[in-house]
N, CA, C and O atoms as a Tinker XYZ file with bonds, in Angstrom:
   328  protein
     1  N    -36.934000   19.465000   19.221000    73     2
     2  CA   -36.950000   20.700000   18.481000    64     1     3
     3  C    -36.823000   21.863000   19.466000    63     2     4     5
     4  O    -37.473000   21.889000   20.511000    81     3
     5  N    -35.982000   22.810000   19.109000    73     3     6
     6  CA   -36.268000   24.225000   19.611000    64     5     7
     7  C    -37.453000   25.174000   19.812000    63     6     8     9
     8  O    -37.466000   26.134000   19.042000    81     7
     9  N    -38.190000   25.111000   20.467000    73     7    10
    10  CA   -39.270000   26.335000   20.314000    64     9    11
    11  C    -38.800000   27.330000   20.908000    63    10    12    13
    12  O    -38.106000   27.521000   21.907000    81    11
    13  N    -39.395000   28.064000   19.969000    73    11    14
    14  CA   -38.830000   29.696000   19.471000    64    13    15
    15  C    -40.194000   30.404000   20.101000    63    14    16    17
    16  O    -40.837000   30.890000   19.171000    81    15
    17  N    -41.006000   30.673000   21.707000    73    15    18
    18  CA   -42.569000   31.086000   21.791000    64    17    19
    19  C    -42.914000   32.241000   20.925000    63    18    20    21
    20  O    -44.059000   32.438000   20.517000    81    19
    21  N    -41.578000   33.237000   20.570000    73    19    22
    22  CA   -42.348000   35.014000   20.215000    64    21    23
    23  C    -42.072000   34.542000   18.610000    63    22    24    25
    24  O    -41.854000   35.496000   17.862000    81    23
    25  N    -42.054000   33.427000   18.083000    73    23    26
    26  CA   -41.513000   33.459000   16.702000    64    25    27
    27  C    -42.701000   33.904000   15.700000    63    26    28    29
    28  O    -43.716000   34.361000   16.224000    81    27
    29  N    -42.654000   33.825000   14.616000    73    27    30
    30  CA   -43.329000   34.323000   13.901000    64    29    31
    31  C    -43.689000   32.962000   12.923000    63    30    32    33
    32  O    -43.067000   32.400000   12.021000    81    31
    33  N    -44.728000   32.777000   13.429000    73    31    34
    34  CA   -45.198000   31.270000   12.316000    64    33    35
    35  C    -46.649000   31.661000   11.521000    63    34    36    37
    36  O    -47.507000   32.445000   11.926000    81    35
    37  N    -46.655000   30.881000   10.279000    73    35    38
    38  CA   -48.507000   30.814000    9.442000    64    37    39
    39  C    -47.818000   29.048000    9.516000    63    38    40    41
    40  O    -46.737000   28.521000    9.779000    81    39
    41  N    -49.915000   28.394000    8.894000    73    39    42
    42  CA   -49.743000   27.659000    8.533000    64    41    43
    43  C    -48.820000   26.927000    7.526000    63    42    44    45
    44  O    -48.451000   27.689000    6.632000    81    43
    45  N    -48.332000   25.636000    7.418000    73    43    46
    46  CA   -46.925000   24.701000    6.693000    64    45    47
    47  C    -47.485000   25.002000    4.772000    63    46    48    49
    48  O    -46.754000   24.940000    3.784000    81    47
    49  N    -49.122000   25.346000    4.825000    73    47    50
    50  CA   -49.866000   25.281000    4.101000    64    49    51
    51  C    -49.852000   26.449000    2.718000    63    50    52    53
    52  O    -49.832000   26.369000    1.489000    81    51
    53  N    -49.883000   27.955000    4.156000    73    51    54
    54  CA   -49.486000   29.029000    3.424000    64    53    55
    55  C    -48.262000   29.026000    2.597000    63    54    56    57
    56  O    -48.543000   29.654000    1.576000    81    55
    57  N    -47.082000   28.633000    2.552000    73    55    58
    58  CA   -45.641000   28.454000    2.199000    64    57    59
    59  C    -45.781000   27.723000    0.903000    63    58    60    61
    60  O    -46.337000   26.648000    0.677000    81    59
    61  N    -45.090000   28.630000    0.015000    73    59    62
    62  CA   -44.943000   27.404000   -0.866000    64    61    63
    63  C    -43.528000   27.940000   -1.286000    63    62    64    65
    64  O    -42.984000   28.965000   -0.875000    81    63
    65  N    -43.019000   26.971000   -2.249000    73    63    66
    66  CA   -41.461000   27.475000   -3.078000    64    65    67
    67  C    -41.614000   27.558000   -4.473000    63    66    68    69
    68  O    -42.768000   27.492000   -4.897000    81    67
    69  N    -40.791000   27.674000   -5.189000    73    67    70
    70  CA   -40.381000   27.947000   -6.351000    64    69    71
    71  C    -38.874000   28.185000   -6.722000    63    70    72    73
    72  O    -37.996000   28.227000   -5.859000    81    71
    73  N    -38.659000   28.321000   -7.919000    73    71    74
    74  CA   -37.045000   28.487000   -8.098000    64    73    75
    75  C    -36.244000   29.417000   -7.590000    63    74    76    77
    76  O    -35.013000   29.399000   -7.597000    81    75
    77  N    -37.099000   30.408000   -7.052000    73    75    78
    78  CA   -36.449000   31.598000   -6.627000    64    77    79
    79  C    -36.070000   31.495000   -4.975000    63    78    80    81
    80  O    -35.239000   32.116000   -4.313000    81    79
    81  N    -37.236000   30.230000   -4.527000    73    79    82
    82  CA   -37.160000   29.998000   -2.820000    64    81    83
    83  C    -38.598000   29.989000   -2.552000    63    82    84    85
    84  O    -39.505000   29.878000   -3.378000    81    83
    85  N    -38.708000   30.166000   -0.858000    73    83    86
    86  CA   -40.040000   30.023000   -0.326000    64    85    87
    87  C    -40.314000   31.246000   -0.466000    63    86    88    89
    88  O    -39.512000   32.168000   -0.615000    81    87
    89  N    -42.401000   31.333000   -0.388000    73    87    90
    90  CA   -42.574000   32.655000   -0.828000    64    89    91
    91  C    -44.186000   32.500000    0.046000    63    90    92    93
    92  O    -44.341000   31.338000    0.421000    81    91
    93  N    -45.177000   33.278000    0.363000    73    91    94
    94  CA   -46.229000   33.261000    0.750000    64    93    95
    95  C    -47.092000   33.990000    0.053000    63    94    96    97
    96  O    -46.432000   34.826000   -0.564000    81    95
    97  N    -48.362000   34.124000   -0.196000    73    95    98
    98  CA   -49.339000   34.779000   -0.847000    64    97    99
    99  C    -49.694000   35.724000   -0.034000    63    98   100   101
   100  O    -49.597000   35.420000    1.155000    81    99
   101  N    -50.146000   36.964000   -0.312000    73    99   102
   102  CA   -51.025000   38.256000    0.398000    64   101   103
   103  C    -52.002000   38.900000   -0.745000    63   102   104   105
   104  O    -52.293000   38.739000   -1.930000    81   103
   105  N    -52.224000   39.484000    0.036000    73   103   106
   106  CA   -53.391000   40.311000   -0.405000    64   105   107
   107  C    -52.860000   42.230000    0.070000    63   106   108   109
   108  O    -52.839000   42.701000    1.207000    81   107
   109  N    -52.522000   42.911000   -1.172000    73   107   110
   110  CA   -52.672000   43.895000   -1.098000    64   109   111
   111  C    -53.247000   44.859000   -2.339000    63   110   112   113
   112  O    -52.791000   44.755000   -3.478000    81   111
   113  N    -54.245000   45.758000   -2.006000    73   111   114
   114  CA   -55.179000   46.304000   -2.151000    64   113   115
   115  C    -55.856000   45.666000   -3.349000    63   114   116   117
   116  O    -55.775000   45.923000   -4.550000    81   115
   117  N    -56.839000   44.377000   -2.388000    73   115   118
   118  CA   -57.454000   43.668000   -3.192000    64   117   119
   119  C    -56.671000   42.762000   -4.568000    63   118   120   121
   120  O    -57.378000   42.637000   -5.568000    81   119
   121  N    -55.829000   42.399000   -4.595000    73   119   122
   122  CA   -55.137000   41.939000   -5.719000    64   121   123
   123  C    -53.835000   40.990000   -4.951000    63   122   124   125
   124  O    -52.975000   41.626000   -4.343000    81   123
   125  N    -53.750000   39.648000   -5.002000    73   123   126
   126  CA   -52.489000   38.795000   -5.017000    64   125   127
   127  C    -51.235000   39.609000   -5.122000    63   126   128   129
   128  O    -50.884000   40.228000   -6.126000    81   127
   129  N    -50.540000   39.537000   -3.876000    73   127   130
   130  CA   -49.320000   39.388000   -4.230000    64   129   131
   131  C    -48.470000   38.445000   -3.665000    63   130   132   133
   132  O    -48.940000   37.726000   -2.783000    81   131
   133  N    -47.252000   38.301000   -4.015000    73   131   134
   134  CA   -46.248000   37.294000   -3.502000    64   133   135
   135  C    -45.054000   37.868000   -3.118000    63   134   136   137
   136  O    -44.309000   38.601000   -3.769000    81   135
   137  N    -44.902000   37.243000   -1.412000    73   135   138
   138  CA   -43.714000   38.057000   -0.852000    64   137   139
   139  C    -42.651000   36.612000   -0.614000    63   138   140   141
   140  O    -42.913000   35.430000   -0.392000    81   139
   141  N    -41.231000   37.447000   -0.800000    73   139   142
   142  CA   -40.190000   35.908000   -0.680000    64   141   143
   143  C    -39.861000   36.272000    1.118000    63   142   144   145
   144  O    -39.665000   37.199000    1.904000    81   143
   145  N    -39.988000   34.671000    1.014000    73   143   146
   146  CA   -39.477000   34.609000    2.780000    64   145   147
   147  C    -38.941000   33.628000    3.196000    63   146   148   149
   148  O    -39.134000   32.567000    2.602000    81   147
   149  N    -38.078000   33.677000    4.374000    73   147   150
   150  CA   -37.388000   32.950000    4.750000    64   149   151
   151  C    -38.173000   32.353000    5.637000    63   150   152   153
   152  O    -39.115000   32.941000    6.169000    81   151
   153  N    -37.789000   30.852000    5.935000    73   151   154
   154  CA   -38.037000   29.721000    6.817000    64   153   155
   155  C    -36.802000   29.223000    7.636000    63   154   156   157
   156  O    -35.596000   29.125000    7.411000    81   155
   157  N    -37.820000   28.893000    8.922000    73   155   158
   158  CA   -36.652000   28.023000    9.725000    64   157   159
   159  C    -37.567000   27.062000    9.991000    63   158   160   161
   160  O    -37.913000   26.491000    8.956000    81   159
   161  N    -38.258000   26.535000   11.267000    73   159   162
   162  CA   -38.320000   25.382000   12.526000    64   161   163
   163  C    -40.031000   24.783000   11.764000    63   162   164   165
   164  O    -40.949000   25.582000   11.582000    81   163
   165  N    -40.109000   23.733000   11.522000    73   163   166
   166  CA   -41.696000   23.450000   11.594000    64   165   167
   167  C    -42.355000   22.801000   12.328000    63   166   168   169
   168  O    -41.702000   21.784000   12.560000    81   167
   169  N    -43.454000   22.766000   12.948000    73   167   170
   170  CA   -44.071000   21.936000   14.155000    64   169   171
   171  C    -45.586000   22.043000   14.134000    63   170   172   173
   172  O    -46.344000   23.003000   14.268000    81   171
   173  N    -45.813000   20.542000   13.889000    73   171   174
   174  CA   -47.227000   21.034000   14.448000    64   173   175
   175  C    -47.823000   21.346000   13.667000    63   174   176   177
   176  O    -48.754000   21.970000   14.178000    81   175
   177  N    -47.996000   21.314000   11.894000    73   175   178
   178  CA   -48.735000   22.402000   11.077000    64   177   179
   179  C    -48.558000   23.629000   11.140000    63   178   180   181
   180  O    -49.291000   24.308000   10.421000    81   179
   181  N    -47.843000   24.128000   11.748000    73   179   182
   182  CA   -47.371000   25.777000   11.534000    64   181   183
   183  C    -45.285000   25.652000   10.618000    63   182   184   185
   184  O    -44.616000   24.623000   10.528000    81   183
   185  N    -44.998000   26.655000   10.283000    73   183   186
   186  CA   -43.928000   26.709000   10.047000    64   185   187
   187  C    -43.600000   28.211000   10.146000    63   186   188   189
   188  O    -44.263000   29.134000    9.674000    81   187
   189  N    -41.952000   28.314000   11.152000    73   187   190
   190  CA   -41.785000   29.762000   11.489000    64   189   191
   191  C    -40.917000   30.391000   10.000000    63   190   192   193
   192  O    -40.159000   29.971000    9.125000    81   191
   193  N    -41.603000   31.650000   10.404000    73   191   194
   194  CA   -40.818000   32.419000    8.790000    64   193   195
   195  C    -39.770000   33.536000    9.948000    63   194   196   197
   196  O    -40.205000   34.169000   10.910000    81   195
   197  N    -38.575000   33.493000    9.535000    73   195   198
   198  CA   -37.594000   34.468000    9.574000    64   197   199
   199  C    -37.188000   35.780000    9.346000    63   198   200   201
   200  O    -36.674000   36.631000   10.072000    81   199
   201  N    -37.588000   35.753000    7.989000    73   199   202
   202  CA   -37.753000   36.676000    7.047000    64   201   203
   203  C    -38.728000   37.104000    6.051000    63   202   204   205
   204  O    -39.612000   36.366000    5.615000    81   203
   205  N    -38.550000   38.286000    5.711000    73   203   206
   206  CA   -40.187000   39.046000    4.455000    64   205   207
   207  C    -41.526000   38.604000    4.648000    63   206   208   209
   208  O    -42.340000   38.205000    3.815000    81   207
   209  N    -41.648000   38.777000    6.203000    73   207   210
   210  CA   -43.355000   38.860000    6.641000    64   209   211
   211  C    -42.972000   40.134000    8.108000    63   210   212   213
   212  O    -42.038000   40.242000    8.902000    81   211
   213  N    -44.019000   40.762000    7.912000    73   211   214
   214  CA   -44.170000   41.460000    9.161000    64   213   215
   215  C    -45.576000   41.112000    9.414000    63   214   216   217
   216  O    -46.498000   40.809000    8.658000    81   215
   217  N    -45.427000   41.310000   11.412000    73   215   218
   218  CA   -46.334000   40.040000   11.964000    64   217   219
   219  C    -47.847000   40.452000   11.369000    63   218   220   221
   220  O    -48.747000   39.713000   10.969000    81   219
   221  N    -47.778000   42.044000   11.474000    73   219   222
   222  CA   -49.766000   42.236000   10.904000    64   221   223
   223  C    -49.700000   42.266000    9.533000    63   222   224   225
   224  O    -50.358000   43.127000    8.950000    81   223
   225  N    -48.866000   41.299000    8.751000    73   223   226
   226  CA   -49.429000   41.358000    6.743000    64   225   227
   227  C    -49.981000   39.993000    7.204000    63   226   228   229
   228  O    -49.324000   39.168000    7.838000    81   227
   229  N    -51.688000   39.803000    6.683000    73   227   230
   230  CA   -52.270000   38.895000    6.461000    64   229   231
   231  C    -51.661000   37.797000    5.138000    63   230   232   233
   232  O    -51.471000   38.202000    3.992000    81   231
   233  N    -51.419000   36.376000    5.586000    73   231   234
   234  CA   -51.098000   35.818000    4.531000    64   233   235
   235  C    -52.234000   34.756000    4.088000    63   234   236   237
   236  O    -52.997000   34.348000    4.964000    81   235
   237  N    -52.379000   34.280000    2.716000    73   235   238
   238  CA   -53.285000   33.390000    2.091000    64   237   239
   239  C    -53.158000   32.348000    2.555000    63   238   240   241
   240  O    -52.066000   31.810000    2.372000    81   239
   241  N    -54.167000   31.634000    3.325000    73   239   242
   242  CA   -54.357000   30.170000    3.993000    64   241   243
   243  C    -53.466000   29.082000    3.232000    63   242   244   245
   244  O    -52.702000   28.352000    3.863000    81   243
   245  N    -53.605000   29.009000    1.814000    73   243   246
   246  CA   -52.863000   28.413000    1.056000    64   245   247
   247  C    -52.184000   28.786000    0.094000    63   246   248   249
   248  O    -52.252000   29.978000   -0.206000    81   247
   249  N    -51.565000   28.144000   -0.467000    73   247   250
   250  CA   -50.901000   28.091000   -1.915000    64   249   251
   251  C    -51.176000   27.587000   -3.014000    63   250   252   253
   252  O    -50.703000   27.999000   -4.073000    81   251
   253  N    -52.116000   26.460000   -2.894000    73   251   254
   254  CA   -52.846000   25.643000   -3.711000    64   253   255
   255  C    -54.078000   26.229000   -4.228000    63   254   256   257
   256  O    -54.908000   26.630000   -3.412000    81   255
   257  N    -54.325000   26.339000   -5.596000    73   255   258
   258  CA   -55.099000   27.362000   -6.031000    64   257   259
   259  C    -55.496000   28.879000   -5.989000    63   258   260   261
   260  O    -56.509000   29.573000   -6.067000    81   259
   261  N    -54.114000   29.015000   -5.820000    73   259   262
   262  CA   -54.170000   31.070000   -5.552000    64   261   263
   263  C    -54.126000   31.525000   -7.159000    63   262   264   265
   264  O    -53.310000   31.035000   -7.940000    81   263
   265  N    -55.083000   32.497000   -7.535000    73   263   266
   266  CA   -54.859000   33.028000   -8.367000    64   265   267
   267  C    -53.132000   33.602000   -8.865000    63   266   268   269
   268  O    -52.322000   33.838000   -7.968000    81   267
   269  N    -52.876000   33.714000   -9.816000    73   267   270
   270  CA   -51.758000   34.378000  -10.210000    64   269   271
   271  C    -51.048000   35.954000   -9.326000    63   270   272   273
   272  O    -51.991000   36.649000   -8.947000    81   271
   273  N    -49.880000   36.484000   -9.021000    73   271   274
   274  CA   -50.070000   37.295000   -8.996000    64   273   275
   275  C    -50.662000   38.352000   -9.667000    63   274   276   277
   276  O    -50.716000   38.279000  -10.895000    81   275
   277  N    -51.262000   39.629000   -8.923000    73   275   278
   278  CA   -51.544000   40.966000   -9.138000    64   277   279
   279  C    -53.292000   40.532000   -9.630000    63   278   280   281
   280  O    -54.126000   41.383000   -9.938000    81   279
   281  N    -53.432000   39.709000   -9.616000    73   279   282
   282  CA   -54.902000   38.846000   -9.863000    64   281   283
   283  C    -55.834000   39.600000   -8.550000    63   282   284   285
   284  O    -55.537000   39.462000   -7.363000    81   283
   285  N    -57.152000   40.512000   -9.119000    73   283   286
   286  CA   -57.848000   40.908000   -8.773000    64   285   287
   287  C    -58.420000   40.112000   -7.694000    63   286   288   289
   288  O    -58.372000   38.945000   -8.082000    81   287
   289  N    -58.947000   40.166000   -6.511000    73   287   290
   290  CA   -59.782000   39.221000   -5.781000    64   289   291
   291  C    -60.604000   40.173000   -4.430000    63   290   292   293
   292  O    -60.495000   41.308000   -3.966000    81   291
   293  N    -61.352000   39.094000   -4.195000    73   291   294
   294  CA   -62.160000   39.630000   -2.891000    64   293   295
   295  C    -61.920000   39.108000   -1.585000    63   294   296   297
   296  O    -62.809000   38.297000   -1.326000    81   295
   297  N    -61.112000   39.222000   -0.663000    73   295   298
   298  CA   -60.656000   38.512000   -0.087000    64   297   299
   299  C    -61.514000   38.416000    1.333000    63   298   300   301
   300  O    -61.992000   39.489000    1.700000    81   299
   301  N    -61.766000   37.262000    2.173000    73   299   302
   302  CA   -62.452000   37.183000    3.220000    64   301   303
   303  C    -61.648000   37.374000    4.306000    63   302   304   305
   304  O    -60.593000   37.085000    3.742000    81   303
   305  N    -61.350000   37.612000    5.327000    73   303   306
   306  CA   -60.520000   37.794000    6.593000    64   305   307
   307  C    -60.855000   36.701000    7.379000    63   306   308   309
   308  O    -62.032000   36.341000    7.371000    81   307
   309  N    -60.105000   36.149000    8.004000    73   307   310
   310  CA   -60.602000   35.223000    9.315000    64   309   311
   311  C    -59.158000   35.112000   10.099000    63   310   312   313
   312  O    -58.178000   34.520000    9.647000    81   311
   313  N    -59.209000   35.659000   11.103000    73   311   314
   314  CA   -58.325000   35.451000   12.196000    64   313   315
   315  C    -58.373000   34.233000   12.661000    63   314   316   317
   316  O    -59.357000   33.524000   12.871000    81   315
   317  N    -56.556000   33.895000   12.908000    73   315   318
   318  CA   -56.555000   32.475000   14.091000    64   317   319
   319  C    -56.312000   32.782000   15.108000    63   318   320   321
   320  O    -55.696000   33.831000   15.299000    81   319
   321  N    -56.593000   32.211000   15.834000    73   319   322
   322  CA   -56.769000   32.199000   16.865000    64   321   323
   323  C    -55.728000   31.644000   17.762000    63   322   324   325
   324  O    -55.461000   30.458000   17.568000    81   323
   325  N    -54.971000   32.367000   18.873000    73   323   326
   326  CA   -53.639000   32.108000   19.111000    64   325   327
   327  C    -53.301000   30.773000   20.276000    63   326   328
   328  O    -52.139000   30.472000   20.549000    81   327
């Protein structure tokens, strides 16, 4: 595989798809949202996104059980650690 070091990866976990493509969960001002993004390289439990993330938007650990969008929430922060 290619490693890409300055790339821009979240967990394989955060990512999910749908008909429209891959997409990730966030959190802005307190409430779900869903941004579409592009994928390339995966390794390792991480997968690099290409496109529609900039590096400081926090994304949702998962995809599996995220509230709906625009769905009110309280969200906890936890940085990884690089």
């Amino acid at each position: 595989m290619n490693r890409r070091p300055d790339a821009l990866t979240v967990p394989t976990a955060a990512v999910g798809s749908d008909g429209d493509g891959n997409f990730v969960d966030t959190i802005t001002d307190n409430r779900i949202t869903r941004l579409a993004v592009k994928t390339g390289l995966t390794d390792n439990g991480r997968i690099e996104v290409t496109a529609g993330l900039a590096e400081d938007t926090p994304v949702v650990a998962s995809t599996k059980g995220v509230p709906p969008p625009k769905t009110a929430v309280r969200p906890q922060m936890v940085r990884e650690s690089s």
